[in-house]
C-alpha positions in Angstrom: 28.6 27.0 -11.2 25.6 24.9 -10.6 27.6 23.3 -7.5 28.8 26.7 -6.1 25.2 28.6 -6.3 24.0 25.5 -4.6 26.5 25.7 -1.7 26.0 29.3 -1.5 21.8 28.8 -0.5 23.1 25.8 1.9 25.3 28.2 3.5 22.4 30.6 3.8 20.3 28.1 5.1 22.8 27.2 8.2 23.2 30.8 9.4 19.9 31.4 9.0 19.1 29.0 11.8 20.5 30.1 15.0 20.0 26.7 17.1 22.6 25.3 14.7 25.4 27.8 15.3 24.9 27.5 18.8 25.2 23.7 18.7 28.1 23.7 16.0 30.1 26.6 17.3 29.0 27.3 21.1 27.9 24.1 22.5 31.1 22.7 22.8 32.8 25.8 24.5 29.7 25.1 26.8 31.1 21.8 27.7 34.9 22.7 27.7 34.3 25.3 30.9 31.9 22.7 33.1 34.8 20.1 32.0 37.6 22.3 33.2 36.0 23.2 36.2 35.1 19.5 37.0 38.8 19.0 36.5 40.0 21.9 38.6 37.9 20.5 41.3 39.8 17.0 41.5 42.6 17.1 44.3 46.2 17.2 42.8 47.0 14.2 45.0 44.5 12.0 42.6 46.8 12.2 39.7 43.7 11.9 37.4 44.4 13.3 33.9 40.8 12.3 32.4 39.9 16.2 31.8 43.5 17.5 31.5 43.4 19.9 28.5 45.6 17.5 26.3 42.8 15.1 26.3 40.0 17.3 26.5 40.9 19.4 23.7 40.7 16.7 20.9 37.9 14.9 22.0 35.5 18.3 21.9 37.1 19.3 18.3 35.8 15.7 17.6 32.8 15.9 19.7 31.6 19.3 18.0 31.9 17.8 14.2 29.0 15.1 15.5 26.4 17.7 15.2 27.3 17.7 11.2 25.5 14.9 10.7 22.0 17.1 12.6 22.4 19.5 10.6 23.2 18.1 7.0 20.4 15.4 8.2 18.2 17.7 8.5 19.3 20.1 6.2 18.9 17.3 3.2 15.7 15.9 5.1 13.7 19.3 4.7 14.8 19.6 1.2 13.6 16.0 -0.1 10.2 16.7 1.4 9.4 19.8 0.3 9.1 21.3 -3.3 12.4 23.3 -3.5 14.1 20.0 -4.0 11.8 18.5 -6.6 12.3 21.5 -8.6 15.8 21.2 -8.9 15.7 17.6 -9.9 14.0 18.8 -12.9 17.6 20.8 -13.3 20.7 19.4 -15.1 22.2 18.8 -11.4 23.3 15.2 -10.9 23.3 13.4 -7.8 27.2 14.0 -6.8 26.2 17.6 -7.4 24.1 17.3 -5.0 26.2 15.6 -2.2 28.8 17.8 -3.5 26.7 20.9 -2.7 25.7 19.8 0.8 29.4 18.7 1.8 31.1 22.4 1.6 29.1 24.3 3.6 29.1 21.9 6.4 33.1 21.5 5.5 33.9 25.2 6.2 31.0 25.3 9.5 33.4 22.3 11.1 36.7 24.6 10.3 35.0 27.5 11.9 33.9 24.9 14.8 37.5 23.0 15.2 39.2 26.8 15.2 36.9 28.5 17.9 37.3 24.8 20.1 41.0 24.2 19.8 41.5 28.3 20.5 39.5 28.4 23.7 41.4 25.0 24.3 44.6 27.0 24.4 42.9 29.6 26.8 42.5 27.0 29.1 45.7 25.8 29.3 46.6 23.7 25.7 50.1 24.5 24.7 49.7 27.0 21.3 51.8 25.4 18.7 52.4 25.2 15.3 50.6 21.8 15.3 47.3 23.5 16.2 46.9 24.5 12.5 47.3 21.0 11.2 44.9 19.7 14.3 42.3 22.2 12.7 42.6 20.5 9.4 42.3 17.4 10.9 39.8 17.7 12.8 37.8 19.2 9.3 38.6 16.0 7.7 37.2 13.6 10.2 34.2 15.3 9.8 33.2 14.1 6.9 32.1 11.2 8.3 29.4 12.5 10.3 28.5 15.0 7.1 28.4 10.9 5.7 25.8 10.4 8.1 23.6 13.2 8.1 23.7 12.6 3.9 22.5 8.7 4.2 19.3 9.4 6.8 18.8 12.6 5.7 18.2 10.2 2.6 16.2 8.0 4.1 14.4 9.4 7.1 12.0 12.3 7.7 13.3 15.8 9.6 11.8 14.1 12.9 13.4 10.8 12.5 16.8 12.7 11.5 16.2 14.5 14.8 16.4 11.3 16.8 18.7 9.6 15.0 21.9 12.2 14.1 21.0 14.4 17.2 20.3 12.4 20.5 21.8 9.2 19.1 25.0 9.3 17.1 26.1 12.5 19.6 25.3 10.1 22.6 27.7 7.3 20.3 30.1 9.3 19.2 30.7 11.2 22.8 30.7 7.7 24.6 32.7 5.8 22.1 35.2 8.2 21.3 36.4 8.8 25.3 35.0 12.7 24.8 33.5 12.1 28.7 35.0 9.1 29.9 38.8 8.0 28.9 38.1 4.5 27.2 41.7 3.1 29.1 39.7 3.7 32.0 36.7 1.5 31.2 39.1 -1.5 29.3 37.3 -4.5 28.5 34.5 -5.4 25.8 33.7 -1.7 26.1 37.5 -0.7 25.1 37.3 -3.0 22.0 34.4 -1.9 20.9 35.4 1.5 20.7 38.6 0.7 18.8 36.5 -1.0 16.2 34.7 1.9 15.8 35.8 5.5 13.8 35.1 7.9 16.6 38.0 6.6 18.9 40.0 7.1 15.9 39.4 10.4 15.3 39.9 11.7 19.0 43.2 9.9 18.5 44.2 11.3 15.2 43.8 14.8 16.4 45.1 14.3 19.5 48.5 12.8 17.9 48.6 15.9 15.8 48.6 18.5 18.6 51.2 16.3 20.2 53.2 16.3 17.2 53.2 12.2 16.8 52.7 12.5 13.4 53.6 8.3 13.0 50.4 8.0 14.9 48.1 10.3 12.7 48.0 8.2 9.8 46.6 4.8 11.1 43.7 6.3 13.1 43.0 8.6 9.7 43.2 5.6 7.3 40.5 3.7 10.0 38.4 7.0 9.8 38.3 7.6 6.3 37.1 3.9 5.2 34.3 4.3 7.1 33.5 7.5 6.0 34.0 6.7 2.2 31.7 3.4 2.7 29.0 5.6 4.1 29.3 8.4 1.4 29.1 5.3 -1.5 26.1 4.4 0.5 24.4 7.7 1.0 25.2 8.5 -2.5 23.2 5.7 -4.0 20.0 6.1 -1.8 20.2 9.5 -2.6 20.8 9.0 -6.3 17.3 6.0 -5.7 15.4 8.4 -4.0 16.0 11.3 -6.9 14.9 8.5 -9.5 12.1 8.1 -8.0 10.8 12.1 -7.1 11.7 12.5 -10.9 9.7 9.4 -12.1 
């Protein structure tokens, strides 16, 4: 109960802000028009798939789920600093509660986000399927690594600093990494490795492998996901759990 009441004010909180639903829901609709158009513009005689709907698609479901870690960052950020959350760590609530409570909400906002993205997708020209509802799940699952995110410096930093770091940063990353605006095949080198090392590549690939149906190909690019995002949830969980020691001490 204490768990659900507390998702339910989180919840509040994100609609009540209408920057964030913009961002979350609309912003990458934004980008999947000026992409298609740049596409449509490129002659047929260049052969060049890099915004062809089958790789666009899964890259803005993925690039959409970055701005989770803005919004539990600064979501978590505000809270710390202000009074609300001191009072409930006089509460029985522990500090998984607590992650716990910030998770859903931002769970069901990147279902809502991956459904509207992949939709318009299909608009434009993505083959409807029955894989689209499995990309949708997906696509919710390799969000928790950016909710991971916005939990450890929403921790640790100021609402500012959150700003700077989840918003301009990690968006910048994640779109650059993950081949959102550039395919990383058509880059190669140190850059291409780099990426592979990293989850965001891995997560474009992982949904874009389900809406082709390659399910092989889903798990390895999950399993690379996942670690990271369970290390940075152990993490953000124990700075949290410090940082609740300390308000109470």
């Amino acid at each position: 109960m204490r768990i659900i009441l507390f998702t339910k004010r989180n919840i509040k909180e994100i609609l009540r802000d209408p920057i964030n639903l913009f961002f979350g829901l609309g912003f990458p609709l934004i980008l999947l028009v000026l992409l298609s158009v740049i596409n449509a513009s490129i002659p047929p005689e260049a052969n060049n798939p890099m915004f062809s709907i089958e790789n666009l698609a899964p890259g803005l479901a993925m690039f959409g789920t970055a701005f989770m870690a803005l919004f539990t960052g600064m979501l978590v950020s505000k809270d710390r600093t202000s009074s609300f959350l001191m009072r409930l760590f006089a509460s029985p609530m522990t500090s998984f509660d607590f992650i716990l409570g910030y998770t859903l909400p931002m769970l069901v906002m990147s279902l809502a986000q991956a459904a509207i993205t992949l939709l318009a997708s299909c608009i434009a020209g993505l083959e409807l399927s029955g894989n689209l509802l499995l990309a949708i799940l997906v696509t919710m699952l390799t969000s928790l690594l950016f909710v991971g995110f916005g939990l450890l410096f929403g921790s640790l930093l100021n609402d500012k600093a959150v700003g700077g770091i989840c918003g301009a940063l990690l968006t910048n990353v994640a779109g650059w990494l993950s081949g959102v605006f550039i395919p990383i095949d058509l880059i190669g080198g140190a850059f291409k490795k780099a990426a592979e090392i990293l989850p965001f590549y891995h997560s474009v690939q992982a949904i874009k492998a389900t809406l082709d149906g390659n399910f092989v190909e889903i798990l390895p690019h999950l399993i690379i996901v996942l670690g990271y995002t369970i290390v940075i949830f152990i993490l953000a969980i124990i700075v949290f759990h410090r940082r609740m020691s300390g308000d109470k001490a």
